[in-house]
ZAROMI-872364 format. One record per residue (C-alpha): residue number from 1; residue in one letter; x, y, z. Coordinates in steps of 0.1 Angstrom, whole numbers, plus 5000, padded with zeros to 4 digits. Each point is the difference from the previous one (the first is absolute). Example, Ala and Ser with C-alpha at 12.3 -4.5 7.8 and 13.67 -1.06 7.14 Angstrom:
# ZAROMI-872364
[1,'A',[5123,4955,5078]]
[2,'S',[5014,5034,4993]]
END
This chain:
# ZAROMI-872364
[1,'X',[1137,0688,0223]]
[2,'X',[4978,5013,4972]]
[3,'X',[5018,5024,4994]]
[4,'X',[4997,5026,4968]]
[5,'X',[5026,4995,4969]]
[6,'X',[5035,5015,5010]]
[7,'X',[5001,5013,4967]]
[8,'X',[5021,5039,5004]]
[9,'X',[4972,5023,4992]]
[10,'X',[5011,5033,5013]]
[11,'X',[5032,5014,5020]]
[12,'X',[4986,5020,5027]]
[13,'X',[5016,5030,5023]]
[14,'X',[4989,4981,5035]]
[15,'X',[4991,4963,5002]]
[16,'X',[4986,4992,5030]]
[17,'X',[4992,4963,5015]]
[18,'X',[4968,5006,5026]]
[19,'X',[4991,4969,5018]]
[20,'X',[4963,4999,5016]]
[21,'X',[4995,5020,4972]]
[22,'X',[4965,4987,4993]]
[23,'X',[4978,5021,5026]]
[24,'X',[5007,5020,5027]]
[25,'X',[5027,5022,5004]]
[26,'X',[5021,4982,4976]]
[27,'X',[4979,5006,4975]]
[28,'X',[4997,5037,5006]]
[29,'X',[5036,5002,4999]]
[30,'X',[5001,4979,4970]]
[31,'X',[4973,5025,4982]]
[32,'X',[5022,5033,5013]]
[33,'X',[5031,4987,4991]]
[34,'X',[4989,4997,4965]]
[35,'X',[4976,5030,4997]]
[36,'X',[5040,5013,5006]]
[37,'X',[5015,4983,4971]]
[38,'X',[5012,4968,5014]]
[39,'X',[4993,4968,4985]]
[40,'X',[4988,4980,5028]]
[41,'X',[4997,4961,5008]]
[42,'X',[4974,4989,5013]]
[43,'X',[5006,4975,5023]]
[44,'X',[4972,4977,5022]]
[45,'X',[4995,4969,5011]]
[46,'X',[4964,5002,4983]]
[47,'X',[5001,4999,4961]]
[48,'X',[4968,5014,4996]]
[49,'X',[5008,5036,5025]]
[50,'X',[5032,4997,4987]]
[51,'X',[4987,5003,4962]]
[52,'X',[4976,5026,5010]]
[53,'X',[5023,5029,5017]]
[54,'X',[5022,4990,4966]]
[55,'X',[4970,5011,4978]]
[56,'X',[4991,5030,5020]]
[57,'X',[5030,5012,4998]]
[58,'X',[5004,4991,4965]]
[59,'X',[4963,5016,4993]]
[60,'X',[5016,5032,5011]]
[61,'X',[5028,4999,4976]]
[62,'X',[5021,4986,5028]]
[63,'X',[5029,4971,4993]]
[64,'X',[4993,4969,5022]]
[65,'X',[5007,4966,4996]]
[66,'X',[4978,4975,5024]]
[67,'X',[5026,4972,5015]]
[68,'X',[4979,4976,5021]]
[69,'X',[5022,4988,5027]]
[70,'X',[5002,4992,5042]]
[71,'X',[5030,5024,5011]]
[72,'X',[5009,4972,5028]]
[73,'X',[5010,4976,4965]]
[74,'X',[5035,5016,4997]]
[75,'X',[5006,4983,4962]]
[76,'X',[4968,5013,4989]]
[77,'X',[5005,5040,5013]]
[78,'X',[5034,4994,4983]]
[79,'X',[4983,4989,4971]]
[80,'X',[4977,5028,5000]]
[81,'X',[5024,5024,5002]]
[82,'X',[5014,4987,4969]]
[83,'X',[4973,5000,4984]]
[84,'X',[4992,5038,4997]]
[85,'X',[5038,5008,4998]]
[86,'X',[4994,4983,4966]]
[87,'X',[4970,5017,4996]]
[88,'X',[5004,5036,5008]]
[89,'X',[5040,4999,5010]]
[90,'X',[5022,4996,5035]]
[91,'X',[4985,5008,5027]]
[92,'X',[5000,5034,5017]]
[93,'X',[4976,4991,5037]]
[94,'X',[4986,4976,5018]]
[95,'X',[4966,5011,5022]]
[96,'X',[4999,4971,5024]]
[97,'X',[4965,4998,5010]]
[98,'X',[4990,4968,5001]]
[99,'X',[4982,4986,5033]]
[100,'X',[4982,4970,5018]]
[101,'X',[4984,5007,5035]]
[102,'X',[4977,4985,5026]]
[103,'X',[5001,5012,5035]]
[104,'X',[4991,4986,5033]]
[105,'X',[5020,4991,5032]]
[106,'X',[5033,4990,5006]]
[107,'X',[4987,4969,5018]]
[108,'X',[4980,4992,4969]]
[109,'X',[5021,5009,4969]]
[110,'X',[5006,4965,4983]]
[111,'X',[5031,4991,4983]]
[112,'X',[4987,5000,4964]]
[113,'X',[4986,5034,5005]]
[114,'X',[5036,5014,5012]]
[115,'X',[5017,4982,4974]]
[116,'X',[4980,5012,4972]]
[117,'X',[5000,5040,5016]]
[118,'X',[5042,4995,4999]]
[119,'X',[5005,4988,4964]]
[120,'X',[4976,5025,4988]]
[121,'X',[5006,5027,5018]]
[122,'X',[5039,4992,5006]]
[123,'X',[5011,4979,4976]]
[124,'X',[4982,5022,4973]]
[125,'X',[5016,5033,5002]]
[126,'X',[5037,4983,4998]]
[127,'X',[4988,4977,4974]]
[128,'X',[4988,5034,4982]]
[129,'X',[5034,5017,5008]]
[130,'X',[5016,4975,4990]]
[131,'X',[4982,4998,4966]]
[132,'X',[5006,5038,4994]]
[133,'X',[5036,4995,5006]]
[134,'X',[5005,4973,4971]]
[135,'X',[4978,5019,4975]]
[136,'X',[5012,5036,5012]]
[137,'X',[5007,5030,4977]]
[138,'X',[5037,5017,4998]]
[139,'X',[4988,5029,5018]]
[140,'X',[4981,5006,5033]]
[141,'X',[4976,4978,5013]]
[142,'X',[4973,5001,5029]]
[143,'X',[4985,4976,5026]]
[144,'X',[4967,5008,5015]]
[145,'X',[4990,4980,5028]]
[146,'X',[4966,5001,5020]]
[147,'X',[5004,4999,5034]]
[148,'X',[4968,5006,5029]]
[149,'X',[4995,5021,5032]]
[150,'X',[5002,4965,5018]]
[151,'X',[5037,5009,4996]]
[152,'X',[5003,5029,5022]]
[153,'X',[4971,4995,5022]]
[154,'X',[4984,4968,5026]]
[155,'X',[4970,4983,4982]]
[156,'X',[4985,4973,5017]]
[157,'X',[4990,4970,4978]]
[158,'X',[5024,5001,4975]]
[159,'X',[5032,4987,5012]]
[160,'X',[5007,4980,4963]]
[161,'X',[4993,5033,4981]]
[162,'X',[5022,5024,5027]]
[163,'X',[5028,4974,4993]]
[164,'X',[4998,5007,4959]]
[165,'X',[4993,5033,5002]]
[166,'X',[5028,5007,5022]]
[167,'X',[5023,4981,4983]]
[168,'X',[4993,5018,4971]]
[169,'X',[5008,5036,5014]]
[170,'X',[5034,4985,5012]]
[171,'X',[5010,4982,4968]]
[172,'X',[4991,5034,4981]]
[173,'X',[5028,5018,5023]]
[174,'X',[5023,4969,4996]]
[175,'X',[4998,5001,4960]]
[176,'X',[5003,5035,4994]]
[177,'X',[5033,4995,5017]]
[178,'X',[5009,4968,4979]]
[179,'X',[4988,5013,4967]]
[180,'X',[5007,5037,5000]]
[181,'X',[5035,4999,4989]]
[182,'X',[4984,4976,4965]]
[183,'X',[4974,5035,4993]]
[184,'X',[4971,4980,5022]]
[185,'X',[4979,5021,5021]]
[186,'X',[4975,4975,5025]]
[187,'X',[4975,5020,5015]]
[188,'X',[4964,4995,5017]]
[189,'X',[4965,5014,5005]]
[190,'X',[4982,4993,5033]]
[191,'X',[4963,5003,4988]]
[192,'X',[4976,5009,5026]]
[193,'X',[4963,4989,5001]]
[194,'X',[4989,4990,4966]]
[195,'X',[4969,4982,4990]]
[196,'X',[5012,4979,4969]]
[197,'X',[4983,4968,4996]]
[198,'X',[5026,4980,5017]]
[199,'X',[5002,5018,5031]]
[200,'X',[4960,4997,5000]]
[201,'X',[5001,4968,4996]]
[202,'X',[5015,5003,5042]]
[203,'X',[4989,5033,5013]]
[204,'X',[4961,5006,5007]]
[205,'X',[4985,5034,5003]]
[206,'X',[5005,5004,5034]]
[207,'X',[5036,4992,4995]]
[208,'X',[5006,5031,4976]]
[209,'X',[4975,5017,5020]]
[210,'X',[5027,4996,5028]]
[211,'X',[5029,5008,4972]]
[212,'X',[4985,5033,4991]]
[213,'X',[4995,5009,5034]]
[214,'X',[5042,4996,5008]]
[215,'X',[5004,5014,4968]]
[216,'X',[5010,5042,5011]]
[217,'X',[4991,5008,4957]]
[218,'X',[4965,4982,5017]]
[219,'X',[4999,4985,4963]]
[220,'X',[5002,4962,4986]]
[221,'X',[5033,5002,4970]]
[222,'X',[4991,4992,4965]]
[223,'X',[5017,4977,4977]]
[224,'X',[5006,5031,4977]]
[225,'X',[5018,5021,5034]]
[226,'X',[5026,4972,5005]]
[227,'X',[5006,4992,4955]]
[228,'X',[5009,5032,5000]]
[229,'X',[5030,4995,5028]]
[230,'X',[5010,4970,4983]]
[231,'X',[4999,5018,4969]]
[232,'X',[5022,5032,5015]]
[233,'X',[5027,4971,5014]]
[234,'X',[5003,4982,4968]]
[235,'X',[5012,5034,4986]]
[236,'X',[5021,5023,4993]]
[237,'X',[4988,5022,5024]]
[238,'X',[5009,4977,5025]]
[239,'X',[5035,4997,4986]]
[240,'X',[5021,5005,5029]]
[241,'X',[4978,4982,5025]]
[242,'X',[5006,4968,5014]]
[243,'X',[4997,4978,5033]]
[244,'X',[4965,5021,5004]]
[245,'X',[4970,4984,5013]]
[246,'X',[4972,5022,4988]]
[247,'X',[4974,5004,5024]]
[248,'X',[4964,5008,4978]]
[249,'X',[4976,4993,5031]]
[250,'X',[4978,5034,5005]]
[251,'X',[5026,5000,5033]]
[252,'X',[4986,4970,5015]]
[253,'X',[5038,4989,5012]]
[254,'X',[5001,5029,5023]]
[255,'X',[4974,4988,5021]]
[256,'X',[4995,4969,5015]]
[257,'X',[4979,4975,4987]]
END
């Protein structure tokens, strides 16, 4: 996997595994969570993203620990886990970010496309949960999962997604009820409109254009606005929370889309 030495270098307070971690929203939440003390893992299925959000962060004085991996390859999240438990100690979070999209029809989604959007999107986030759970600390640990407005509302074109996303929200209820009696809070952040590269990669202007205009804040989200959530569930702030889904969307669920 290309992974860094598991040499133990340092025991941290919070270790944190954030897949997707290198761009986007995962690696804003990577960057906050360690701006906060954590020591983060860095995990991507790109080496190279992955390698830089773990020198930024490490460039800020920030403990990270890049971990090259595809979240839908359960051995390899396992072994990534591992990994920076040896590193930086077990495992306090997971931030379950990681994504693959493509939109379009119903009548035109092909089967490839679906089955890649379920193990990354599906498969990844119990793989991760799973990981956290065999490299876990003693004491409380958190699962952050990212859920979408696709969840609560009608979006045409993105039957595959809708499917994930909503998964997601009810698998985040299920757990908290499974794995709060072991000290495991599961919660979720609904992210509104936010340009990261990924999402422009699908959405033109005049798709955020439309965004912004169901958006009641009448504002596009940054990928700073929903770290920071992630960052608040992932603490101890958020220490009697769980089975919450999150909703950091400028309103946009309120309205229809």
């Amino acid at each position: 996997m290309g992974q860094e030495p598991a040499a133990r270098q340092v025991i941290a307070r919070e270790v944190i595994l954030v897949t997707g971690a290198g761009r986007g929203i995962g690696r804003a939440a990577a960057e906050r969570l360690a701006r906060g003390g954590a020591a983060v893992g860095v995990l991507d299925i790109v080496p190279e993203l992955a390698e830089e959000t773990a020198a930024t962060v490490k460039a800020a004085g920030g403990l990270a620990l890049a971990l090259p991996c595809d979240v839908a390859d359960r051995g390899g999240v396992m072994d990534a886990a591992g990994t920076l438990s040896a590193a930086f100690g077990p495992l306090t979070g997971v931030v379950n970010d990681a994504m693959w999209i493509r939109y379009g029809p119903v009548d035109q989604l092909a089967e490839p496309d679906l089955d890649r959007m379920l193990a990354v999107g599906l498969k990844g986030p119990i793989w991760g949960v799973q990981a956290l759970l065999a490299h876990r600390s003693d004491g409380p640990v958190s699962v952050v999962n990212i859920a979408s407005p696709v969840a609560d509302l009608g979006m045409a074109n993105t039957v595959a997604y809708t499917a994930v996303k909503g998964a997601i929200a009810a698998i985040t209820r299920q757990l908290a009820v499974e794995l709060g009696p072991q000290g495991v809070r599961v919660n979720a952040v609904t992210p509104g409109a936010v340009p990261t590269p990924g999402a422009r990669s699908i959405v033109d202007e005049a798709g955020y254009a439309k965004r912004r205009a169901q958006t009641p804040l009448g504002r596009l989200g940054e990928e700073s606005e929903i770290a920071a959530a992630i960052a608040f569930l992932c603490g101890p702030d958020a220490g009697f929370i769980t089975g919450e889904v999150l909703h950091v969307d400028g309103g946009i669920t309120v309205k229809s889309m």
